[in-house]
N, CA, C and O atoms as a DFTB+ gen file, in Angstrom:
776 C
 N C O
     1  1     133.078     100.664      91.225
     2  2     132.915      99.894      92.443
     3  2     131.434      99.698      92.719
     4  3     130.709     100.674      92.527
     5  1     130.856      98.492      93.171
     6  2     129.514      98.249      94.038
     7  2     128.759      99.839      94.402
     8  3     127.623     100.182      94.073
     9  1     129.820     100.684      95.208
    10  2     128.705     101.721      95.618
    11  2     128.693     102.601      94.992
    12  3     128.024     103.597      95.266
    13  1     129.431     102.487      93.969
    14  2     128.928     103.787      92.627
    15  2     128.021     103.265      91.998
    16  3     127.741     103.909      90.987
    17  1     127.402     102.330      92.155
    18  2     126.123     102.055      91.253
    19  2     124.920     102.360      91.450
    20  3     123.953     102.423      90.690
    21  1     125.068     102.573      92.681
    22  2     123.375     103.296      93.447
    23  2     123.065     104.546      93.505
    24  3     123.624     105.533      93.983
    25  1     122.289     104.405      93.062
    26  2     121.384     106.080      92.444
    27  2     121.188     106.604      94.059
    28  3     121.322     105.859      95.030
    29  1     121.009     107.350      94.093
    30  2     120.678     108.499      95.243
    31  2     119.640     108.357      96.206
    32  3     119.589     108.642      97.403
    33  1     118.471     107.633      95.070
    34  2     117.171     107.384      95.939
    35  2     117.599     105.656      96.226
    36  3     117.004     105.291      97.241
    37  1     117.936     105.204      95.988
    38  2     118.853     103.696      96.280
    39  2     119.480     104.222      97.803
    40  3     118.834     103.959      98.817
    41  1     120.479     104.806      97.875
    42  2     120.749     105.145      99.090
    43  2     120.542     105.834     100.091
    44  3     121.414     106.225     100.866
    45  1     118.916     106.128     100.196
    46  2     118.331     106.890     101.139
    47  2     118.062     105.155     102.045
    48  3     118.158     103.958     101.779
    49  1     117.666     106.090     103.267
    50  2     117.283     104.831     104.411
    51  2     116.277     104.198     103.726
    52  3     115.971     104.844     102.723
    53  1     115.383     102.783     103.923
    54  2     114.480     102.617     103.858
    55  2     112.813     103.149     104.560
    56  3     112.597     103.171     105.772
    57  1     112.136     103.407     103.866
    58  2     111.349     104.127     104.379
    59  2     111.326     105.657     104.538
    60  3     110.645     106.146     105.439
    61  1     112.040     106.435     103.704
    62  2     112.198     107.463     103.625
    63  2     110.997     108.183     103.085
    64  3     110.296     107.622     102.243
    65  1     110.685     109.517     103.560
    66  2     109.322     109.765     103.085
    67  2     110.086     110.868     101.838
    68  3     110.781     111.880     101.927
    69  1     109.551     110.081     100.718
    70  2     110.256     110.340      99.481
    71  2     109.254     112.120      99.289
    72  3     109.746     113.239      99.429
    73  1     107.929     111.802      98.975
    74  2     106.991     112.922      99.196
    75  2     107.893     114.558     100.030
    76  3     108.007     115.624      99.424
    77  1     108.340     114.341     101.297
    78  2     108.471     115.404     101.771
    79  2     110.214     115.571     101.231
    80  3     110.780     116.664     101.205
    81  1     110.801     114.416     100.876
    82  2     111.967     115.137      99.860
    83  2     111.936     116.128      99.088
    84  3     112.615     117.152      99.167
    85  1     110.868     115.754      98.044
    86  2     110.337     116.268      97.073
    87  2     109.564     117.443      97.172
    88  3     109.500     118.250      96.245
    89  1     109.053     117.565      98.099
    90  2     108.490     118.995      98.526
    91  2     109.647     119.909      99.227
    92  3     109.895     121.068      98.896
    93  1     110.272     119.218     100.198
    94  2     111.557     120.378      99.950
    95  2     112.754     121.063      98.582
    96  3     113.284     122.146      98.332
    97  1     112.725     119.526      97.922
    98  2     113.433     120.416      96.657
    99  2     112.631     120.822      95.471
   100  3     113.209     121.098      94.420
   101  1     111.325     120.875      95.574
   102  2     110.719     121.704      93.889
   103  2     109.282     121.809      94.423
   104  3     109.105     121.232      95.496
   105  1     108.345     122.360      93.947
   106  2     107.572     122.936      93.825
   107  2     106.625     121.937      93.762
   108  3     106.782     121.066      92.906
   109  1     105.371     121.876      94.733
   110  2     104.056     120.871      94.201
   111  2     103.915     120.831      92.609
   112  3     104.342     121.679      91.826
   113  1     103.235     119.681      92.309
   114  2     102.910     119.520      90.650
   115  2     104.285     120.094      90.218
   116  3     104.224     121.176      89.634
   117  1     105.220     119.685      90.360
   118  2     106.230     119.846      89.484
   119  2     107.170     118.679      88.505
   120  3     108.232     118.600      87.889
   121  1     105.818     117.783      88.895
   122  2     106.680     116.463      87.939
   123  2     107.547     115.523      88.672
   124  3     108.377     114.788      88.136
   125  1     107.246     115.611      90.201
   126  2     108.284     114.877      90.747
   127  2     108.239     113.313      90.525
   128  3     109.201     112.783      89.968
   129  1     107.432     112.743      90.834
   130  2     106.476     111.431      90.555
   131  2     106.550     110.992      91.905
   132  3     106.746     109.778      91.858
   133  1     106.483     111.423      93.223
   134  2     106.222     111.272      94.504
   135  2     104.900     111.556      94.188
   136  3     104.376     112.421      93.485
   137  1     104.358     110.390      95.044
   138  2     102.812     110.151      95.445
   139  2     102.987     110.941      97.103
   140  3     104.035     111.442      97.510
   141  1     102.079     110.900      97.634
   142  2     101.455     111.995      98.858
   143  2     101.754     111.077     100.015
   144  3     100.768     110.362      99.839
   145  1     102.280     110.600     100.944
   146  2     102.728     109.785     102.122
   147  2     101.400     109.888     102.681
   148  3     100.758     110.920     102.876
   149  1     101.007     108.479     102.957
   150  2      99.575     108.327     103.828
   151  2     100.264     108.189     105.153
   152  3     101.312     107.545     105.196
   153  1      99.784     108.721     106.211
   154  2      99.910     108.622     107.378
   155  2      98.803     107.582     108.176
   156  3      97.666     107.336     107.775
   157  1      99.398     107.083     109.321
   158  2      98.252     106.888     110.047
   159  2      98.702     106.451     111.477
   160  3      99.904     106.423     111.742
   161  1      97.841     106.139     112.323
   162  2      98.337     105.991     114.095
   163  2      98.511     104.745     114.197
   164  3      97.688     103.854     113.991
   165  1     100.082     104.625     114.665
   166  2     100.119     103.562     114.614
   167  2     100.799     103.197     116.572
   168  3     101.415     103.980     117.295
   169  1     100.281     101.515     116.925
   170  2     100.606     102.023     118.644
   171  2     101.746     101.119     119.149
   172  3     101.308      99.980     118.991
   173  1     102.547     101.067     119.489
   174  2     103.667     100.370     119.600
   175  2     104.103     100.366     121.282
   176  3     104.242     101.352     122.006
   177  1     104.270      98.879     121.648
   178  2     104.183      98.588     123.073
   179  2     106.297      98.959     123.106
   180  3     107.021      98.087     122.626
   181  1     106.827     100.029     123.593
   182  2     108.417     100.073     123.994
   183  2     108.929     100.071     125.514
   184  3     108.676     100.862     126.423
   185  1     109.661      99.024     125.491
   186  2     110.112      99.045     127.152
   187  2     108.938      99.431     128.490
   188  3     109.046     100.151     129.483
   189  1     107.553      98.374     127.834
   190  2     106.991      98.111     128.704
   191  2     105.756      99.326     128.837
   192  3     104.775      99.370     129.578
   193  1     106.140     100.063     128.026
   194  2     104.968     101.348     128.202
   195  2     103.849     101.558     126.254
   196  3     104.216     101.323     125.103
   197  1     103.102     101.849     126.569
   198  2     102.050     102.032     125.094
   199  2     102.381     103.221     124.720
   200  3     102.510     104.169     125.495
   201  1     102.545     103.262     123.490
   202  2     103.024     104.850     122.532
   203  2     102.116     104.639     121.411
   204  3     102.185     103.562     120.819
   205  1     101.070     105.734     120.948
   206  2     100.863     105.666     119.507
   207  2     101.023     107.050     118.883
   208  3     100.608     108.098     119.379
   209  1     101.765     106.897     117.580
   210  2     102.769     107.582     117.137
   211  2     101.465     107.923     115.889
   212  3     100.546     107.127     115.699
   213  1     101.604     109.202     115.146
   214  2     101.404     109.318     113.645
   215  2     101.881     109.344     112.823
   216  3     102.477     110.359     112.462
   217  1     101.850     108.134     112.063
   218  2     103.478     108.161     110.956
   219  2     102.888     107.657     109.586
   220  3     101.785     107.404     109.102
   221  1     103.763     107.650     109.345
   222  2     103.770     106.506     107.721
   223  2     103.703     105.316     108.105
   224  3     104.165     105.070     109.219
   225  1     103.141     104.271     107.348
   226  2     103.871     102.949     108.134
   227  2     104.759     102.462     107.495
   228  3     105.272     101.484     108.037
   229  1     105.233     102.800     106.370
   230  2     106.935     102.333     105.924
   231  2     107.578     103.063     106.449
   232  3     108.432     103.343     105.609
   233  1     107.835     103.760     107.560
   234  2     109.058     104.137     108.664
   235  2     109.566     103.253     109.088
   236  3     108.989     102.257     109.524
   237  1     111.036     103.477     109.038
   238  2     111.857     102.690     109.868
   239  2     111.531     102.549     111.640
   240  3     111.382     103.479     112.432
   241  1     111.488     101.194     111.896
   242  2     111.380     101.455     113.285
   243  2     112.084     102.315     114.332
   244  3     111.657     102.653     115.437
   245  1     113.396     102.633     113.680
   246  2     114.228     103.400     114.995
   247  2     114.010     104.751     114.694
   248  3     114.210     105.533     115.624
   249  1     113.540     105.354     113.295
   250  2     113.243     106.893     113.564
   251  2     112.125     106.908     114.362
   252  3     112.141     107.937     115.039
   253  1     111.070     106.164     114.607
   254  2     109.789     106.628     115.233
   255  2     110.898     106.435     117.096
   256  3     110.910     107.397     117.865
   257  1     111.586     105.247     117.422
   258  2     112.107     105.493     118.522
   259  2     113.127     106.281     119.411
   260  3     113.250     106.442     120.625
   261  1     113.885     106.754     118.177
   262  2     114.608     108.067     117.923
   263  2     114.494     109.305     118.318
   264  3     115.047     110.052     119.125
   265  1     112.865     109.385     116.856
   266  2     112.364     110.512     117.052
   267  2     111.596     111.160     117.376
   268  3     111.700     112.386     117.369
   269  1     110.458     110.437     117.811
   270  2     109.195     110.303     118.123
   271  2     109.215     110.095     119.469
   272  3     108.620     110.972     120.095
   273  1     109.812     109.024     120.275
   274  2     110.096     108.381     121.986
   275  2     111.335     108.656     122.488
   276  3     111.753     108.066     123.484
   277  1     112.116     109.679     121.778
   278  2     113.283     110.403     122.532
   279  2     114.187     109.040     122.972
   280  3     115.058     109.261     123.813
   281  1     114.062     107.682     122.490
   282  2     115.245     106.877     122.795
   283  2     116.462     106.705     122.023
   284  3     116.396     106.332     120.851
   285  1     117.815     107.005     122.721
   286  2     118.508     106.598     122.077
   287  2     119.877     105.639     122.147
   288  3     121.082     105.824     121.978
   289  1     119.049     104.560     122.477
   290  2     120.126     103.374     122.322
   291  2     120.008     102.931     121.283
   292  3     121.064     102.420     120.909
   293  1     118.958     102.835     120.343
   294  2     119.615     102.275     119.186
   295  2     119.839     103.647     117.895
   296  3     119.122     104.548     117.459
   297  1     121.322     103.134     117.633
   298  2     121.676     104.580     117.003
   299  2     121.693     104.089     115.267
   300  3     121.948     102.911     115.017
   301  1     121.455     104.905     114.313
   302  2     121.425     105.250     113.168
   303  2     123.012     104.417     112.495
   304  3     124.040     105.070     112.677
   305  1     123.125     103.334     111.917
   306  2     124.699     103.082     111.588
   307  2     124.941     102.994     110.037
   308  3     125.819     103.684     109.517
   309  1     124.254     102.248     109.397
   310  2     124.261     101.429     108.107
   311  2     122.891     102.227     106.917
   312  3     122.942     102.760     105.809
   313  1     121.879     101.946     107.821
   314  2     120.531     102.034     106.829
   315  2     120.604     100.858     106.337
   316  3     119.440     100.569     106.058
   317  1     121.330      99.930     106.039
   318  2     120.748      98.789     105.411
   319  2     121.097      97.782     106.285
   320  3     121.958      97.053     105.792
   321  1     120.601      97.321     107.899
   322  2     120.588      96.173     108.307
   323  2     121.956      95.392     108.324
   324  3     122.024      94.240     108.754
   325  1     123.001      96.054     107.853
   326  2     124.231      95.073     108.599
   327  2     125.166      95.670     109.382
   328  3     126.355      95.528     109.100
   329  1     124.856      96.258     110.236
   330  2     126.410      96.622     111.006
   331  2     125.733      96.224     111.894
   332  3     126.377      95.291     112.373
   333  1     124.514      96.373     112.619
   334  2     123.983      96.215     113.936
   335  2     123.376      97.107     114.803
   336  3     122.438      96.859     115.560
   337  1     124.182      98.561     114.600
   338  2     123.894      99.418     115.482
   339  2     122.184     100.226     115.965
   340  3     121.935     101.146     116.744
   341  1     121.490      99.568     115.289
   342  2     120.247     100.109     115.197
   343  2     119.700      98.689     116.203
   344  3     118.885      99.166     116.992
   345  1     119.821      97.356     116.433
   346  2     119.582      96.630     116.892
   347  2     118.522      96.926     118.032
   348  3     118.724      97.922     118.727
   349  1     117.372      96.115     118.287
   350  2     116.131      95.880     119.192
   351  2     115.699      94.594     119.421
   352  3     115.695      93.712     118.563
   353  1     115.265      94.444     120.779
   354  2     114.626      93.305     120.825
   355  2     113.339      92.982     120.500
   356  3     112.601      93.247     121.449
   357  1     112.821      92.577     119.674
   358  2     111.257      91.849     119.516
   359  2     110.966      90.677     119.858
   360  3     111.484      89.891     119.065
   361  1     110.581      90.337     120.387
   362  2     109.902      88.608     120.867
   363  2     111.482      88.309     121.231
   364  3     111.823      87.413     120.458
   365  1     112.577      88.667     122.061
   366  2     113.345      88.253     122.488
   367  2     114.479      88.017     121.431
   368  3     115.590      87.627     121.791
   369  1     114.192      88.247     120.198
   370  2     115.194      88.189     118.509
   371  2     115.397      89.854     118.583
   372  3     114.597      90.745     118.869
   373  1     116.688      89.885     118.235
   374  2     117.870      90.873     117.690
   375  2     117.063      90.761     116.331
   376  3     116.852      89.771     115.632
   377  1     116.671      92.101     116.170
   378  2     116.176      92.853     114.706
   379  2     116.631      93.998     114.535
   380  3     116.825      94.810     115.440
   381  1     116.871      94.194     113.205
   382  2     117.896      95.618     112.789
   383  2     116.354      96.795     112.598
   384  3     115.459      96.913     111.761
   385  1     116.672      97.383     113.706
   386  2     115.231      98.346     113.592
   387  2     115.383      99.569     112.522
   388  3     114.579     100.481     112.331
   389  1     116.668      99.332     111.861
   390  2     117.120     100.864     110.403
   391  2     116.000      99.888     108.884
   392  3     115.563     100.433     107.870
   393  1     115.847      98.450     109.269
   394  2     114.891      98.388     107.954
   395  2     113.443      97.560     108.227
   396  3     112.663      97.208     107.342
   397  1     113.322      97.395     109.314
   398  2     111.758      97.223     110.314
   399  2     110.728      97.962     110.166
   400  3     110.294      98.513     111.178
   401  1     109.992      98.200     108.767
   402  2     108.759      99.080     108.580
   403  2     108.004      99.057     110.183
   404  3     107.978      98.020     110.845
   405  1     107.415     100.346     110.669
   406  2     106.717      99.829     111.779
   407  2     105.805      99.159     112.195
   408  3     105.626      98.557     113.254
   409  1     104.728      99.408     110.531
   410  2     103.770      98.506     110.281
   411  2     104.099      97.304     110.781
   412  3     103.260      96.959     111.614
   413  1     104.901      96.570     110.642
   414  2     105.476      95.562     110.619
   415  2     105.456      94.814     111.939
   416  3     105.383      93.600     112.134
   417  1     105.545      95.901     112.867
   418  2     105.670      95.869     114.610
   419  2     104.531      95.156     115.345
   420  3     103.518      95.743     115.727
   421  1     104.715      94.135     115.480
   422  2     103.425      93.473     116.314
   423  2     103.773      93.269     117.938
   424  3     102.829      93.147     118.718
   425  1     104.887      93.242     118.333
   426  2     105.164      92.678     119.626
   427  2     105.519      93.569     120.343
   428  3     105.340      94.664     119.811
   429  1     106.148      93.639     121.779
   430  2     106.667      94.635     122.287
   431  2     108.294      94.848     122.275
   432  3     108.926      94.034     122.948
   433  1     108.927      95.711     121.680
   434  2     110.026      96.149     121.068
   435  2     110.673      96.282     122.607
   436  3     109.910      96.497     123.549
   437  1     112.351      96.122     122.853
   438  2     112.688      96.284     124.167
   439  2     113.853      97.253     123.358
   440  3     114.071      97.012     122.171
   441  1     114.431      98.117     123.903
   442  2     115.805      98.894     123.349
   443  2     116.534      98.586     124.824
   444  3     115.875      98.073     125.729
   445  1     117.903      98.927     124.993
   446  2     118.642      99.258     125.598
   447  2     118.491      99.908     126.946
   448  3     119.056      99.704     128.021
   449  1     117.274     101.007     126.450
   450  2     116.951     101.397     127.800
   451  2     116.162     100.875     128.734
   452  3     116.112     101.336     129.874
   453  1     115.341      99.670     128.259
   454  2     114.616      98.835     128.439
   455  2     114.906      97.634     128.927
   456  3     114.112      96.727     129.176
   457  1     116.579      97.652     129.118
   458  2     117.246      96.243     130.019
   459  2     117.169      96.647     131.683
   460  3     116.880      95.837     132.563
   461  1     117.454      97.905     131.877
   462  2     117.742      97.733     133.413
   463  2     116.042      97.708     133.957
   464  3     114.947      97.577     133.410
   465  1     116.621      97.945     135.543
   466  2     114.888      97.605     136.272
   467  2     115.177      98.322     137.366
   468  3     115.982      98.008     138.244
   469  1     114.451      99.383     137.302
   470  2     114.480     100.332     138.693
   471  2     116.020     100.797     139.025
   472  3     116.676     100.796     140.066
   473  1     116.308     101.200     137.658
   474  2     117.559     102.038     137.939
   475  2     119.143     101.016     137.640
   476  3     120.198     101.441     137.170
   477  1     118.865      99.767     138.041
   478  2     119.639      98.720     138.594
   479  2     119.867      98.137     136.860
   480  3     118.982      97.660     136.150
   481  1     121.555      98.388     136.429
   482  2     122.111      97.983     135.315
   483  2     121.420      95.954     135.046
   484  3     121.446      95.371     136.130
   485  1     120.981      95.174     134.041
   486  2     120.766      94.186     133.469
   487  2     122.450      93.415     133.573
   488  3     123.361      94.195     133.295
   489  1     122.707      92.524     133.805
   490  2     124.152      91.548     134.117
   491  2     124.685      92.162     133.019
   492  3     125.683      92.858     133.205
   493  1     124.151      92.037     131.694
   494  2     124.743      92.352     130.087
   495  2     125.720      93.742     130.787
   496  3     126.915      93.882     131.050
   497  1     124.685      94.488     130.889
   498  2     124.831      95.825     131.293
   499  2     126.509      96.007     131.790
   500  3     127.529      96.384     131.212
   501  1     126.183      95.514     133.203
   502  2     126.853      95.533     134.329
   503  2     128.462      94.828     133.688
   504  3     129.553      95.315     133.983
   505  1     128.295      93.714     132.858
   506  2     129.464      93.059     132.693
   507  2     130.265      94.000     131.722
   508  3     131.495      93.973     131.697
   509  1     129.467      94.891     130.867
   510  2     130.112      95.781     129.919
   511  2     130.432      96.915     130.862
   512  3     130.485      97.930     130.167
   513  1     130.598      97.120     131.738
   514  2     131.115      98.317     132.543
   515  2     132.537      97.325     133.211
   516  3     133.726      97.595     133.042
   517  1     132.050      96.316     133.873
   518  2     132.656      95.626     134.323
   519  2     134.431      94.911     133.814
   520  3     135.441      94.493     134.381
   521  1     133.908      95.142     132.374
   522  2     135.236      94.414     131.425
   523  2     135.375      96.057     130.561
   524  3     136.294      96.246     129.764
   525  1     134.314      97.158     130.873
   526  2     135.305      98.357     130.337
   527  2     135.147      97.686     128.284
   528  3     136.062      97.363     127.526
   529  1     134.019      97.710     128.094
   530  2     134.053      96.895     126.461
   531  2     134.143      97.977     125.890
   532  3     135.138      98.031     125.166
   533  1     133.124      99.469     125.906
   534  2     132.992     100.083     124.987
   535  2     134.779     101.052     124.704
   536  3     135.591     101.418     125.555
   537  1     134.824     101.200     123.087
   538  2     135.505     102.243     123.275
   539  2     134.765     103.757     122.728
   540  3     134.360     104.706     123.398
   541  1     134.781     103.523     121.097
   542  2     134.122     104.721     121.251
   543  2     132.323     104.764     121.359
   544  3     131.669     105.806     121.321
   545  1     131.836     103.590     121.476
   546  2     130.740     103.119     122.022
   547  2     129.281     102.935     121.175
   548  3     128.314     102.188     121.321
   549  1     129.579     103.848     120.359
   550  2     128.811     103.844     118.658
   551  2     127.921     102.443     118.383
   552  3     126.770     102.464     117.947
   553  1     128.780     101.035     118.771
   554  2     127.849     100.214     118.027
   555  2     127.863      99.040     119.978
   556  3     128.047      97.840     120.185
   557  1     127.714      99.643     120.464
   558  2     127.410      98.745     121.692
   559  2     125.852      98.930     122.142
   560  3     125.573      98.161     123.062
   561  1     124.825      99.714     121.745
   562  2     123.503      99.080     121.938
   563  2     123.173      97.890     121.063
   564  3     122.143      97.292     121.374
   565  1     123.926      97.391     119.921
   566  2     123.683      96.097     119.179
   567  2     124.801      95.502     119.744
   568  3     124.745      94.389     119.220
   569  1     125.750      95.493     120.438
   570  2     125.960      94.420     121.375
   571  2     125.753      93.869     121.973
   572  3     126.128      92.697     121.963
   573  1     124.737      94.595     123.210
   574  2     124.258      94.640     123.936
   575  2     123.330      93.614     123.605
   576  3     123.590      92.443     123.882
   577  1     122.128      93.986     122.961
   578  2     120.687      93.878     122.616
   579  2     121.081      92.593     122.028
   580  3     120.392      91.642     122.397
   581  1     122.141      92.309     121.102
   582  2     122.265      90.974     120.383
   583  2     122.681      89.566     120.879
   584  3     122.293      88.423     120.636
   585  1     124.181      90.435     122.133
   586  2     124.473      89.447     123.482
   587  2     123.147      88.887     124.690
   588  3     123.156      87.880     125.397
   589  1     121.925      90.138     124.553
   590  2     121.065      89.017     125.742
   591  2     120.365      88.182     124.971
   592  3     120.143      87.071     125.454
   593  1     119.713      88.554     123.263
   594  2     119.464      87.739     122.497
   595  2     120.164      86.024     122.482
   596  3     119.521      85.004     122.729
   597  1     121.006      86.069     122.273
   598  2     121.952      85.152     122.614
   599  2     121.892      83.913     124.294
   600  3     121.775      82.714     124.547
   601  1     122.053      85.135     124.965
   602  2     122.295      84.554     126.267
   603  2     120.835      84.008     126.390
   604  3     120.861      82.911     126.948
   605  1     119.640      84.384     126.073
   606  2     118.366      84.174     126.277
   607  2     118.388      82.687     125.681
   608  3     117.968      81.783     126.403
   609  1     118.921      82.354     124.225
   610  2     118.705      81.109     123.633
   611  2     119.926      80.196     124.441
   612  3     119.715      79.002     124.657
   613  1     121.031      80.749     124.809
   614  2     122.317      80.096     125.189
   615  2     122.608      79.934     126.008
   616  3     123.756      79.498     125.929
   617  1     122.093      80.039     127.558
   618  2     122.851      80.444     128.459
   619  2     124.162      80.670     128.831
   620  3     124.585      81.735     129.283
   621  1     125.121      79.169     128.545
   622  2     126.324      79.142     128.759
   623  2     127.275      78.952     127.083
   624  3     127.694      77.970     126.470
   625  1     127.297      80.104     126.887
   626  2     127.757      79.965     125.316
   627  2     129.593      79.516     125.656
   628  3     130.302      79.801     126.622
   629  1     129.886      78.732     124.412
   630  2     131.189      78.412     124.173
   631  2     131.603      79.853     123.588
   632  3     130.846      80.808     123.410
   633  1     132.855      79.792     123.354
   634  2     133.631      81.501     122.587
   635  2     133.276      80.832     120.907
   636  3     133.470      81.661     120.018
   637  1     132.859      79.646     120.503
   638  2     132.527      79.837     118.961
   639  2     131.166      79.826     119.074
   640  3     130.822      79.922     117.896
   641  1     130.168      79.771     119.730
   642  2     129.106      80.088     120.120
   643  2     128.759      81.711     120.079
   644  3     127.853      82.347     119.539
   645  1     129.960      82.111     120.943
   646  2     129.962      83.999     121.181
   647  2     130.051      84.578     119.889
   648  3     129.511      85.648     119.606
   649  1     130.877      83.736     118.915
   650  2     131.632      84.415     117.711
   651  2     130.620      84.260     116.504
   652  3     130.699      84.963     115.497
   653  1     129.654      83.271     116.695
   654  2     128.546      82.922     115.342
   655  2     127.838      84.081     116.158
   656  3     127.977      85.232     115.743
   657  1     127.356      83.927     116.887
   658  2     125.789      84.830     117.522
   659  2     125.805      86.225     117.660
   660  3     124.767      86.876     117.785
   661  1     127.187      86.832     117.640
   662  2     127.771      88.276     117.469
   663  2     128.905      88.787     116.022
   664  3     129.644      89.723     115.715
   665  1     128.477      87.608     115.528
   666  2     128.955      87.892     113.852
   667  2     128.741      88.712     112.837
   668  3     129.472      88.933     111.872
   669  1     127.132      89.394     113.242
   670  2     126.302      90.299     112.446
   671  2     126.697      91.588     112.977
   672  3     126.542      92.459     112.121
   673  1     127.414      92.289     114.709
   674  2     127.141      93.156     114.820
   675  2     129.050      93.531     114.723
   676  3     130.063      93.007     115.187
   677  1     128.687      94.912     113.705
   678  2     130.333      95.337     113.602
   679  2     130.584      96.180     114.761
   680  3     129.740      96.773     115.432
   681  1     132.109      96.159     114.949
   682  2     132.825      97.302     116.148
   683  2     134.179      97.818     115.084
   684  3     135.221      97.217     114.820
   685  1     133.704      99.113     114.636
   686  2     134.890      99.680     113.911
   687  2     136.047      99.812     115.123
   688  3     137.139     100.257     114.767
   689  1     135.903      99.518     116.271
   690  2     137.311      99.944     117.435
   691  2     138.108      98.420     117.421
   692  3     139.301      98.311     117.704
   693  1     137.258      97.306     117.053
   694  2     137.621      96.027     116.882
   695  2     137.709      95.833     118.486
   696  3     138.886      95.979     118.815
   697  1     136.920      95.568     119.555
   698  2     136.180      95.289     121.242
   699  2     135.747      94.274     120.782
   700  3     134.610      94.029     121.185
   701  1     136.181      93.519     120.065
   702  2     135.345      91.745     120.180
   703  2     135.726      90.806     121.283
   704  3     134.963      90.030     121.859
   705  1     137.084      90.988     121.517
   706  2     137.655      89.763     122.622
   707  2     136.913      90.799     123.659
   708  3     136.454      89.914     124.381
   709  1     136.584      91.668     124.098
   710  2     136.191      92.918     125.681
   711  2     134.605      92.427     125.382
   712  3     134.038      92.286     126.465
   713  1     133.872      92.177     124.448
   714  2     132.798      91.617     124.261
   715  2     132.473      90.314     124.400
   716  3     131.456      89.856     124.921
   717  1     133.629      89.577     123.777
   718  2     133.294      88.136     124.292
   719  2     133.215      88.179     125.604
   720  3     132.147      87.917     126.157
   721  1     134.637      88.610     126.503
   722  2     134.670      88.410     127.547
   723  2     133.477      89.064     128.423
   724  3     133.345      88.507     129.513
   725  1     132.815      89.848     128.240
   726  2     131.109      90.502     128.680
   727  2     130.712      89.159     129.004
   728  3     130.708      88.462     130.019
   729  1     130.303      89.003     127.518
   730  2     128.985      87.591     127.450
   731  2     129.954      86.595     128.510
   732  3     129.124      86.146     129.300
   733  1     130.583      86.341     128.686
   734  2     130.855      85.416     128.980
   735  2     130.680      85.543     130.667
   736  3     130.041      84.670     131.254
   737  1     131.290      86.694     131.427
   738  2     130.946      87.436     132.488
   739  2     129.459      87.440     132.877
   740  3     129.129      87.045     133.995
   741  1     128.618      87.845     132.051
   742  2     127.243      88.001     131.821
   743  2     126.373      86.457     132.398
   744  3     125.498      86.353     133.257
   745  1     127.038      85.368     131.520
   746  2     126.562      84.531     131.895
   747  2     126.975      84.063     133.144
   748  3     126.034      83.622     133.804
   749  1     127.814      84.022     133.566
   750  2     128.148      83.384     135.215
   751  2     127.476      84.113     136.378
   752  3     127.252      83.577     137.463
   753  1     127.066      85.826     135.959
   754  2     125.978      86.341     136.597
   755  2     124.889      85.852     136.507
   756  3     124.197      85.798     137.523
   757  1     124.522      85.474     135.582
   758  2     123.219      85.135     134.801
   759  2     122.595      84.155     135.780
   760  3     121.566      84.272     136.446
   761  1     123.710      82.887     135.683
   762  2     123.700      81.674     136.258
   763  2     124.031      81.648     137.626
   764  3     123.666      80.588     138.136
   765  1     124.822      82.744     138.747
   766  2     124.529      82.678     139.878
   767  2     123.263      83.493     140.556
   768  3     123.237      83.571     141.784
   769  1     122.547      83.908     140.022
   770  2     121.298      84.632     140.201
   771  2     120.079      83.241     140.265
   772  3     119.307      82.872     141.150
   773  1     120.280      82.891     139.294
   774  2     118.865      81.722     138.899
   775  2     119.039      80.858     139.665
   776  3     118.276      79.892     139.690
């Protein structure tokens, strides 16, 4: 099958610091062929506040937000960019932050925790409490994060509108119609506010 073909170091996350693998399983100079992980400070604007972190800069963006800024709405799902669950906002675009070197990071990153305002749930928010979407809740910060993406370019999305623009993010509970119906909720808030 497809996933018996990938070697071990194939299926580590991207950005894995191969170096400190390798120093946990054998001995310096032992032939590993890991080179030495350069570090360096790197400063990243999240939900409105300045962080500079010391990392690698091929880190994945969500371990430094993970692990480094104690956030956790976007959770660990895939490692390779398709289920969703790692999902962030950058410049207002849904990006899978599990293969987002941080280097990479120029703008200010928004997560999940970064929708509400003074306590007070974001419409997205509010409509997913509201319609009761999550079940076991695992991949609803890339719902979330991907639905205001959306609503930002869409305001008033059609349901094949809802269904292209939330196509990328999976729900193993299958909450797609409790999601459409969000966005769709979302927007009539959206639109009696403005």
């Amino acid at each position: 099958s497809r996933w018996e073909s990938f070697s071990s170091r194939e299926c580590l996350a991207p950005g894995t610091r191969f170096s400190t693998i390798a120093a946990v399983s054998s001995p310096v100079g032992a032939g590993t062929g890991f080179e030495e992980t350069t570090m360096s400070n790197v400063t990243l604007k999240v939900n409105g506040k300045s962080h500079t972190v010391d990392v690698d800069p091929a880190t994945p963006l969500l371990y430094i937000l993970r692990n480094d800024l104690d956030l956790h709405g976007p959770h660990f799902g895939c490692g390779l960019g398709q289920c969703g669950a790692c999902t962030v906002l950058i410049d207002g675009e849904a990006v899978r932050s599990c293969i987002t070197p941080v280097s990479q990071v120029k703008s200010e990153v928004t997560t999940l925790e970064g929708l509400s305002v003074d306590g007070k749930p974001h419409p997205i928010q509010q409509a997913w409490i509201e319609e009761q979407v999550p079940q076991c809740g695992y991949c609803q910060n890339g719902q979330m994060l991907t639905a205001k993406a959306l609503l930002d370019r869409t305001p008033n999305p059609t349901d094949a509108q809802i269904r292209q623009g939330m196509e990328r993010v999976l729900c193993r509970c299958m909450t797609y119609y409790r999601v459409q119906a969000a966005i769709k909720r979302a927007a009539r808030a959206t639109k009696a506010t403005a």
